[in-house]
C-alpha positions in Angstrom: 0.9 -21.3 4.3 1.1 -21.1 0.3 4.8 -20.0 -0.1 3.3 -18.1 -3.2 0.3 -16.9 -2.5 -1.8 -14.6 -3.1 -3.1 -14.5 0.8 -5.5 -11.3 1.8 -4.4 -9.9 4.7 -6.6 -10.5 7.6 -8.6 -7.5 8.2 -9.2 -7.5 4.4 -11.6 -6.4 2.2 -12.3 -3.1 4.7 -14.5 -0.6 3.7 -14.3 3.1 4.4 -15.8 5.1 6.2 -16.5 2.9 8.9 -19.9 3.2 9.5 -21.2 4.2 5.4 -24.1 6.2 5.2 -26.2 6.5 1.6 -25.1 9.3 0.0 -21.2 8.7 0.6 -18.5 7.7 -1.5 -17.4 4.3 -0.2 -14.3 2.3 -0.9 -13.2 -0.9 -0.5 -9.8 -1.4 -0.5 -8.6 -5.5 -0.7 -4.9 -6.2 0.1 -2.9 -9.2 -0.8 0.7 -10.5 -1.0 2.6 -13.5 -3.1 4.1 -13.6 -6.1 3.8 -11.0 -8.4 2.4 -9.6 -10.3 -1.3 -9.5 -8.5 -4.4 -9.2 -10.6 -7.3 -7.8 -8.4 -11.0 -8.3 -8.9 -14.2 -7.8 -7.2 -17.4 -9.7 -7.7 -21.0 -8.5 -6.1 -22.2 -11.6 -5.3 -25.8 -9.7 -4.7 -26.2 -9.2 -8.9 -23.9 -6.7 -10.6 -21.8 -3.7 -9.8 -23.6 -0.5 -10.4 -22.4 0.8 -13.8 -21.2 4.2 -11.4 -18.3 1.8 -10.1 -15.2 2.4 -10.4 -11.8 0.5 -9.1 -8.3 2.3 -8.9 -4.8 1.3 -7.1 -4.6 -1.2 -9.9 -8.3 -2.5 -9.0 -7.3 -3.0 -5.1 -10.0 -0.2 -4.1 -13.5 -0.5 -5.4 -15.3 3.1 -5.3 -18.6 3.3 -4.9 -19.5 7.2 -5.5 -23.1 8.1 -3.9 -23.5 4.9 -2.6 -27.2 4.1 -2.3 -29.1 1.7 0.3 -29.6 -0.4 -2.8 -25.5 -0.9 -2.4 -26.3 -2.5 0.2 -25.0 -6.1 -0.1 -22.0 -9.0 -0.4 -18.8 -8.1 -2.5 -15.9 -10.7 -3.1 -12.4 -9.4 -3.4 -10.2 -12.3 -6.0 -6.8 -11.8 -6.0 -4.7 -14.2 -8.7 -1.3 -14.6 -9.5 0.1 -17.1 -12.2 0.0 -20.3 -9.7 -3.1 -19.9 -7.3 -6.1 -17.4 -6.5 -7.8 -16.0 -3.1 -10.8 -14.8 -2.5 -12.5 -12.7 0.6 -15.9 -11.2 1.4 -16.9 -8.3 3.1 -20.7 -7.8 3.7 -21.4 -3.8 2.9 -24.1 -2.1 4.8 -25.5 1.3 4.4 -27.3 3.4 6.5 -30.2 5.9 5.6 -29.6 9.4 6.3 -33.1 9.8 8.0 -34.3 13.2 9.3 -37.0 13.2 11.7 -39.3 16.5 12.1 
């Protein structure tokens, strides 16, 4: 292993809640260790992060508030220190909250 990391744990990025339905705020949280200090980034590797976005716990959790089925898609968690980076994927998918009559 890199005695300096940064290695992402292995059940990282997670996203919460479990099963996300549109409508919800989502979060995914990314968590690494090495060397400090960490810098945390995500990327959307589906086009850009909706401009409603927001990251906090010094940019480990990305928030998406509302999230929409067009949130729907592939986001990259890149963690860097001063010697190496990581990076991770988690592939987000939201369900419709359909109502049948």
């Amino acid at each position: 292993a890199n005695t300096y990391g940064p290695d992402i744990q292995n059940k990282f990025p997670q996203y919460f809640p479990t099963v996300p339905m549109a409508g919800d705020d989502v979060e995914i949280e990314c968590l690494a260790y090495g060397r400090l200090p960490l810098h945390y980034s995500w990327v959307r590797e589906d086009g850009p992060l909706h401009p409603r976005a927001y990251l906090r716990d010094h940019n480990r959790v990305l928030v998406l508030p509302s999230a929409r089925l067009e949130d729907t898609g592939t986001y990259t968690c890149v963690v860097r220190n001063e010697r190496n980076y990581a990076n991770k994927t988690v592939f987000l998918q939201l369900n419709g909250n359909w109502m049948f009559i």
